[in-house]
C-alpha positions as CSV (number, residue, x, y, z in Angstrom):
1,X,-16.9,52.2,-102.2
2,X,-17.4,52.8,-105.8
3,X,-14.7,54.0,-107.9
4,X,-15.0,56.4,-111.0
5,X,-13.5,58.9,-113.0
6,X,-11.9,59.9,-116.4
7,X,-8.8,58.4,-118.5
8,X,-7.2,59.2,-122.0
9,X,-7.5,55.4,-124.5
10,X,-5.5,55.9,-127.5
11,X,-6.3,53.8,-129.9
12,X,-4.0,52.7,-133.7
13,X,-6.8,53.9,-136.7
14,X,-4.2,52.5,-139.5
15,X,-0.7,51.7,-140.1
16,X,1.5,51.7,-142.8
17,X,4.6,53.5,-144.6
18,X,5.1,57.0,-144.6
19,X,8.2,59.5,-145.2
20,X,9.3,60.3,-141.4
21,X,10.9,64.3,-141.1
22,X,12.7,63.3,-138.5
23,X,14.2,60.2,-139.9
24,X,14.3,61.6,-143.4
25,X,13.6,58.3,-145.1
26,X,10.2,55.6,-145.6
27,X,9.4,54.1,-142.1
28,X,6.4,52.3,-140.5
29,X,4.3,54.4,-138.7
30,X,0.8,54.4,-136.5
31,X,-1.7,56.8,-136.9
32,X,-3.3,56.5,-133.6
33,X,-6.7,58.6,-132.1
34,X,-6.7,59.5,-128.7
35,X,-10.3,60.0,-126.6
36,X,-11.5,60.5,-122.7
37,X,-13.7,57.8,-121.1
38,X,-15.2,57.7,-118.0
39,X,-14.3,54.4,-115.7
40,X,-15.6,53.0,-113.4
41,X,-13.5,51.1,-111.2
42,X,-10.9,52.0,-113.5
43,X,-12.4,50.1,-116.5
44,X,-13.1,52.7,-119.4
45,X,-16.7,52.5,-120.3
46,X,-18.6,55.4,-121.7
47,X,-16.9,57.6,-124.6
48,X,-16.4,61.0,-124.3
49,X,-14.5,64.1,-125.7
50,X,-12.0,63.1,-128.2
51,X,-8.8,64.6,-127.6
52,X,-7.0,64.3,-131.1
53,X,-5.1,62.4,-133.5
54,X,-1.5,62.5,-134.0
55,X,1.0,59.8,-136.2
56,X,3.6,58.7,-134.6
57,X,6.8,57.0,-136.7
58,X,7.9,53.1,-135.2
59,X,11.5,54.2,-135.6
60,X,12.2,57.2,-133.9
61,X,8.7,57.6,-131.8
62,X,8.4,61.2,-133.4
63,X,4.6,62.2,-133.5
64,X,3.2,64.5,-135.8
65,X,-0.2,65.8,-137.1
66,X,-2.0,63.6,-139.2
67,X,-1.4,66.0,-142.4
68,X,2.2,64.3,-142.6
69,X,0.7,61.3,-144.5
70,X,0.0,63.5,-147.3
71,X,3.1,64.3,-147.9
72,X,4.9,61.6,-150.5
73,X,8.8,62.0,-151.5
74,X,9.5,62.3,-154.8
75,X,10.5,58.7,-156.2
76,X,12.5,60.1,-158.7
77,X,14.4,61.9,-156.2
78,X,14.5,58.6,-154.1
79,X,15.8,56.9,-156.4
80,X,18.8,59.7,-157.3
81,X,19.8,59.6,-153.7
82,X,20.1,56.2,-153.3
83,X,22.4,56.0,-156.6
84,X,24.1,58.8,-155.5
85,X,25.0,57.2,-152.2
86,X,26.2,54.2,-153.9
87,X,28.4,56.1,-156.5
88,X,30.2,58.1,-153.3
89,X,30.3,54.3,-151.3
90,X,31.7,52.6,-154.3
91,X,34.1,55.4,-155.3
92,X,35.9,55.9,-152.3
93,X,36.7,52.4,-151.4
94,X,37.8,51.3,-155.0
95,X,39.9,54.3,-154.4
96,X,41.4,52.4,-151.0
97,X,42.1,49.5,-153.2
98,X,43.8,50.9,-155.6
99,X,47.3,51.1,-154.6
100,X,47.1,47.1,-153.7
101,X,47.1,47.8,-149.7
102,X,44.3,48.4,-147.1
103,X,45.6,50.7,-144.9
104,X,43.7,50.8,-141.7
105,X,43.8,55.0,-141.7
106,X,42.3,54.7,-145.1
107,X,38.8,52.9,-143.8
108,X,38.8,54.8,-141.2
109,X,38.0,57.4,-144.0
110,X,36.5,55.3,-146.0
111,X,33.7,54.7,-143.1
112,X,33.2,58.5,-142.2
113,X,32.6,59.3,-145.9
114,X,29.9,56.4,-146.2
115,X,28.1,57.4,-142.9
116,X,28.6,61.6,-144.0
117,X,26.6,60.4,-147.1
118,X,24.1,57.8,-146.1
119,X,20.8,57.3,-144.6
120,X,21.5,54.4,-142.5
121,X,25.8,54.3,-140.8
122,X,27.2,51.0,-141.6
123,X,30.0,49.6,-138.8
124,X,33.6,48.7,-139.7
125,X,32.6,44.6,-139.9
126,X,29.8,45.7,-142.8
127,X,32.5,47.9,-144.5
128,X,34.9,45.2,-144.6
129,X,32.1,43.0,-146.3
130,X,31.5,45.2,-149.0
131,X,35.6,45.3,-149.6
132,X,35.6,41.6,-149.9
133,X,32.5,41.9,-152.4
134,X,34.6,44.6,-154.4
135,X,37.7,43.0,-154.6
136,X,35.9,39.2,-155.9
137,X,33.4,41.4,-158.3
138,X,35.2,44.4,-159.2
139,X,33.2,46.8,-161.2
140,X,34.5,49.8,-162.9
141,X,34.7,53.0,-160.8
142,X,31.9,54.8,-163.4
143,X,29.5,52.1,-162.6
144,X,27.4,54.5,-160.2
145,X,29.0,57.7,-161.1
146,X,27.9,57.5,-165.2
147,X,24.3,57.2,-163.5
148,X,24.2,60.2,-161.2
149,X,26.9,62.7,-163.4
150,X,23.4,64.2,-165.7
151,X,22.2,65.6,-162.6
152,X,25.7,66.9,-160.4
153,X,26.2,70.1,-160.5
154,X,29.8,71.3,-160.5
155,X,29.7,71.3,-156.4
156,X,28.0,67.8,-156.3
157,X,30.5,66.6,-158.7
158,X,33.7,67.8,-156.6
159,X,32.6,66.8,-153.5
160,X,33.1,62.8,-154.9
161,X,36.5,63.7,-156.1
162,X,37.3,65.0,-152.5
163,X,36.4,62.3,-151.1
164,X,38.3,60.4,-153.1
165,X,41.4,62.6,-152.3
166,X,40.9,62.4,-148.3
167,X,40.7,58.5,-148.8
168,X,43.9,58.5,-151.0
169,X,46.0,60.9,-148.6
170,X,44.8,59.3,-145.5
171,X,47.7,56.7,-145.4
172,X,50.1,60.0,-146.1
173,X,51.0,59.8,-150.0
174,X,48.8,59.7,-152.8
175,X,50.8,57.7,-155.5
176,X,50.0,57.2,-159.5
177,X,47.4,54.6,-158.6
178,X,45.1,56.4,-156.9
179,X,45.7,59.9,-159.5
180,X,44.7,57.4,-162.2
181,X,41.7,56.2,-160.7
182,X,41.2,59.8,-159.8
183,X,41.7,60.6,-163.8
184,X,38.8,58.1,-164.3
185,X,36.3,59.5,-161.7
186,X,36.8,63.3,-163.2
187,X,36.0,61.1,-167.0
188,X,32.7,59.5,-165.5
189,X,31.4,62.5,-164.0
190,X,32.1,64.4,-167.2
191,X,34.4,67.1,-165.7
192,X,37.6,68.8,-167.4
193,X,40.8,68.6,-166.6
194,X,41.5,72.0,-165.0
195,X,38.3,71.3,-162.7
196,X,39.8,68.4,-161.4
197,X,43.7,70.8,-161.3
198,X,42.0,73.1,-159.1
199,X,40.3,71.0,-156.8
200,X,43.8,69.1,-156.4
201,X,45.3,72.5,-155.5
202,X,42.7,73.2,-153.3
203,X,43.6,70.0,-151.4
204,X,46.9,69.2,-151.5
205,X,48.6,70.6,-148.8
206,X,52.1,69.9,-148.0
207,X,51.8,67.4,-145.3
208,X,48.9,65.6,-147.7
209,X,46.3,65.7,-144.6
210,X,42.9,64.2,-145.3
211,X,40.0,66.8,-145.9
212,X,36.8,67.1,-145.0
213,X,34.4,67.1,-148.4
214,X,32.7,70.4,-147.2
């Protein structure tokens, strides 16, 4: 009895990097070209109709249309993002550190602000690796925030102070540690003192709850 018929063979055309939609970040992907053959005995042999091309992304298996490749981020925006996620990273656990305790409320903070912020969530062991690198090579709070302040607006620039502020009240008291360090953040990112006032205002309620940086 002889056996035949049709069968889709997708085949990888290139591979490389691209900027992934779905993962919003620089991935590997597989641009891969899909055709009918007809089998015999289930072996394809002759080519046939092609049946498309699509790109698909190695780390979420999205697919999309070839034109995706086209598209290139930015690098200048890349690069501000990055910085922009190490300023809020570095800010808000210096700001844990400063009253001389690790309080476990405060990480717990400390780790939803990271993740809110980043690309890629860190877990509480990788946290407590980057504490241990802060507190053996402590580097001044305006490190990252100096590089990223020229392009805040006033909304980019408050949402790092409150984050700072949910870290400091999540243990239930902000003392004159953390307002200090507070003081420095508002100098780094260039902003005045009635700016900073108001956003206090805004936050401080009287139980001193931590706040989502809406």
């Amino acid at each position: 009895m002889i056996i035949f018929g049709t069968r889709s063979v997708k085949f990888t055309k290139e591979q490389g990097q691209f900027h992934c939609p779905q993962c919003a970040r620089q991935t590997d992907y597989k641009h891969k070209s899909a055709r009918r053959f007809f089998t015999l005995y289930f072996i394809p042999l002759i080519p046939l109709d092609k049946l498309g091309e699509y790109v698909e992304c190695r780390s979420c298996r999205g697919t999309f249309i070839p034109r995706v490749l086209e598209y290139q981020q930015d690098a200048g925006s890349d690069q501000f993002l990055s910085e922009y996620e190490k300023a809020i990273k570095h800010s808000v656990v210096l700001m844990m550190l400063a009253d001389g305790e690790i309080d476990d409320r405060e990480k717990d903070v400390v780790l939803q602000v990271i993740n809110k912020f980043s690309h890629n969530d860190i877990v509480m062991s990788q946290l407590d690796e980057y504490i241990a690198k802060a507190q053996q090579q402590p580097e001044d709070v305006g490190t990252y925030l100096k590089k990223v302040a020229p392009r805040l607006n006033g909304h980019g620039k408050e949402i790092v102070i409150k984050c700072a502020l949910s870290v400091a009240a999540a243990d239930g008291h902000i003392d004159d540690s953390e307002i200090a360090l507070l003081q420095q953040m508002a100098s780094a990112l260039d902003m005045t003192d009635s700016h900073v006032k108001g956003i206090l205002q805004e936050m401080m309620t009287p139980k001193e709850q931590p706040f989502s940086a809406n």
